[in-house]
C-alpha positions in Angstrom: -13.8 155.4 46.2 -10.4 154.8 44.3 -10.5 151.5 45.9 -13.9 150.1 45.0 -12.5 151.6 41.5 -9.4 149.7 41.6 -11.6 146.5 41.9 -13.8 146.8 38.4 -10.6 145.2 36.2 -10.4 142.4 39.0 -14.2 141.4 38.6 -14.6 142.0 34.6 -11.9 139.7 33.7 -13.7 137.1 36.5 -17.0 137.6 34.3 -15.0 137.0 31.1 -13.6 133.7 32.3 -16.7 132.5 33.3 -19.1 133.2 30.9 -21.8 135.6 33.3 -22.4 133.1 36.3 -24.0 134.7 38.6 -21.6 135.0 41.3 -19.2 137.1 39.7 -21.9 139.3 38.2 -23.1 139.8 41.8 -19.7 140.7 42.7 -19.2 143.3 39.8 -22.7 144.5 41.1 -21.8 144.9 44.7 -18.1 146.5 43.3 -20.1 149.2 41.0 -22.6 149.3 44.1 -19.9 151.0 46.4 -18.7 152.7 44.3 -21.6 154.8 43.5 -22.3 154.9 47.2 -18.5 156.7 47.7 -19.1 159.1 45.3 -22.2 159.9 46.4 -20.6 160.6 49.9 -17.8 162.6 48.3 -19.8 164.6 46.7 -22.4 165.2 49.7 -19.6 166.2 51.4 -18.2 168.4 49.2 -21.3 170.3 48.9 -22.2 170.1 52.3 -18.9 172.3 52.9 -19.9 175.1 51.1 -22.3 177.2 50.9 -25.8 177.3 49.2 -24.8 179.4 46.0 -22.0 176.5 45.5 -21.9 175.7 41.6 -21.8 172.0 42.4 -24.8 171.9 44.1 -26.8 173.9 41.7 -25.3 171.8 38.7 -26.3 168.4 40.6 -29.4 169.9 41.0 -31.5 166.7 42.8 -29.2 164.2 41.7 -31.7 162.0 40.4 -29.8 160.2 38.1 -27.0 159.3 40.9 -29.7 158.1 43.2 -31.6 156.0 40.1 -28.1 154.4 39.0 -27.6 152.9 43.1 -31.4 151.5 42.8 -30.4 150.1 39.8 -26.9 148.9 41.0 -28.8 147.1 43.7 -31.2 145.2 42.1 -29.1 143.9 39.4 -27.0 142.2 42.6 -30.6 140.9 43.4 -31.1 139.7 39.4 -27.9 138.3 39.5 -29.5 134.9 41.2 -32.1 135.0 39.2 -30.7 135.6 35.5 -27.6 137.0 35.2 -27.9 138.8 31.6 -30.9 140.8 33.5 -28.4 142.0 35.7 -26.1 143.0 33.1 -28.5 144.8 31.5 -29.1 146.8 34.2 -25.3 147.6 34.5 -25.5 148.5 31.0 -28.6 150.8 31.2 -26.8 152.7 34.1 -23.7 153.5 31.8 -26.1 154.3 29.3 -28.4 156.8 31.2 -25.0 158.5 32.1 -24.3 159.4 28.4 -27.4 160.2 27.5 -27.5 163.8 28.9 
């Protein structure tokens, strides 16, 4: 996870310098992509090694939002080819739909 985490200064600055083409916004998408993915893992993990009454587990409840942001993650990569400000609106509305609680 740190890893794909280490990446997101790397791939912002490549958006910056070139004005949202749609390679580097498909990178940035793949980088947020797996990272969502590892933390998912980490935290199935983590729950899976303790029991049911675990307060992790009952505070994740379903974890719909985690599952919605790497739907989202994934088709912005796809929008990306299309119209690259459609994909960074989905990258925003993920950040978004995290603050909102």
């Amino acid at each position: 996870m740190l890893f794909w985490l280490s990446l997101i200064p790397f791939v912002t600055s490549w958006i910056g310098e070139n004005h949202a083409a749609s390679t580097p916004v498909a990178i940035y998408g793949i980088v947020l992509l797996m990272s969502g993915i590892a933390y998912f893992v980490l935290q199935k993990v983590i729950i899976n090694y303790h029991e049911d009454d675990f307060t992790l587990k009952k505070a994740i409840g379903k974890n719909m939002k985690g599952k919605l942001s790497l739907v989202l993650y994934a088709i912005g990569v796809l929008l990306s080819f299309v119209n690259p400000w459609l994909a960074i609106g989905c990258y925003i509305f993920v950040a978004v739909m995290w603050v909102v609680p």
